[in-house]
N, C-alpha and C positions, 0 to 999 in steps of 0.2 A: 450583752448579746450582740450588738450591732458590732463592736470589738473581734470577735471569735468570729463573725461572718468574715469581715475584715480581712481576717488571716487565712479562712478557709480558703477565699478567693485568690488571694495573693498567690498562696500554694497552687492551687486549680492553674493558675496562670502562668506560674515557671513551669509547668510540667510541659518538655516540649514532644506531642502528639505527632506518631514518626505519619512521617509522608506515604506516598505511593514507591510502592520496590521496583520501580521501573519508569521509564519517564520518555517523551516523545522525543525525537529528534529533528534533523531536517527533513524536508520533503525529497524523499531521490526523485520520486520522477512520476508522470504525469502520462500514461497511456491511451494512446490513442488506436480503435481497431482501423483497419483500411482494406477496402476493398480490392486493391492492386499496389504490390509493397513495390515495385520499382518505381511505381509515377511518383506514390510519397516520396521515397528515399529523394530521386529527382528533385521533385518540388523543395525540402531542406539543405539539399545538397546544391545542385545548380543554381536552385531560384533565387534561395534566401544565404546561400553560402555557408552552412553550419557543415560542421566535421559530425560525420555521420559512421556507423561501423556497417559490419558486413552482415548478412543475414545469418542467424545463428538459429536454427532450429529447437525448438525446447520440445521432443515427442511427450514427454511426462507433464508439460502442459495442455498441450496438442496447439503449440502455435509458435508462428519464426516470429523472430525478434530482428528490428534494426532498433540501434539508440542514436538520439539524434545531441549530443553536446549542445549545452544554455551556456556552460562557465557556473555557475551557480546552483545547476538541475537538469533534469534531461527530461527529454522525450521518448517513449517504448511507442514504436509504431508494433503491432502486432496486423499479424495476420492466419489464418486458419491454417494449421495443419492435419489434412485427415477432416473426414466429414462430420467426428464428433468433438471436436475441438468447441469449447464453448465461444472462441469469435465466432464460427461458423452462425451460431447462434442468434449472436448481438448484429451479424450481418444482415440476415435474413430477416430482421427488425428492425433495420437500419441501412439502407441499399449504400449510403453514400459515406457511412463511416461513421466514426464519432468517437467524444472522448469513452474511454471502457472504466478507467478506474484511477484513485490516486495511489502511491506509492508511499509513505513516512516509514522512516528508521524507526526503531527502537532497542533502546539499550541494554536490554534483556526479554527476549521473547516467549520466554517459558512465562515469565512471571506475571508479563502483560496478560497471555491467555489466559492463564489460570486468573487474575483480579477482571479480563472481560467476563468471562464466564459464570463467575458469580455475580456478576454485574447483569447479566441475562444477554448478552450482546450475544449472537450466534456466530460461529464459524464457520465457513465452507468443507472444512475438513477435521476432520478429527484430532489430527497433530500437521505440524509447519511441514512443508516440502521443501524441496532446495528450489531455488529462484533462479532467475536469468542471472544474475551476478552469483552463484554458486554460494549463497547464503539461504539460511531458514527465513520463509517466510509464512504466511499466514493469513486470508481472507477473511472479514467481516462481511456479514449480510447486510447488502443495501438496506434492508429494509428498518434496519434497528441503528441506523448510521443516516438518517436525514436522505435516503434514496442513492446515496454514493456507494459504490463497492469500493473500501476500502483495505489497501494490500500494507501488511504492515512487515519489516525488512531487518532483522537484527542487523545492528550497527556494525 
């Protein structure tokens, strides 16, 4: 008996149990909303000397984008565009600014959804939109993510 357990296990053991069909990447970038996008842009740009981009309006988010280059990661300075832009939101609960949300790739974003979802993790949206970098991306609800609004970015 103890023999045939033995063997049962050994089997149980080679059998290799597939992983996750999707898997995280790096972090792109780190957002932060601001109450006035040229004193920011300034302050990274002048203060601290980082290569910064130009304002780039997202209306399908309802907010401009500047990125501020790490070498490693960036920065989204966001700001409100239109008064139902959701920074306008995070503004108005936060006079002085603050971080809004992180950014992680992932290397297939349908499938992430689809294994969040069953997971119970909520989305902001129903399917991925296109992002500042003109890729699908996809919001998690702070509240089933540790209080962070997490944006996640096919690779």
């Amino acid at each position: 008996m103890a023999a045939s357990l033995f063997v049962v296990v050994s089997q149980l053991a080679s059998v290799s149990i597939p992983g996750s069909v999707w898997k995280l990447g790096r972090l792109n970038h780190i957002a932060i909303a601001v109450p006035d996008m040229e004193k920011a842009t300034a302050l990274y740009r002048d203060v601290l000397g980082a290569q910064v981009s130009g304002k780039v309006p997202l209306p399908e988010h309802g907010v401009y984008t500047v990125f501020v280059e790490l070498g490693n990661t960036k920065l989204e300075l966001l700001h409100p565009l239109g008064e139902k832009s959701p920074i306008a939101g995070f503004l108005q609960k936060n006079k002085s600014g603050g971080m809004h949300h992180i950014c992680i790739e992932v290397d297939d974003i349908s499938a992430a959804i689809v294994d969040l979802k069953a997971r119970n993790i909520r989305t902001l949206s129903a399917e991925p939109r296109i992002g500042a970098h003109g890729k699908p991306v996809m919001f998690l609800h702070p509240k089933d993510c540790d209080g962070v609004l997490v944006e996640l970015e096919q690779a």
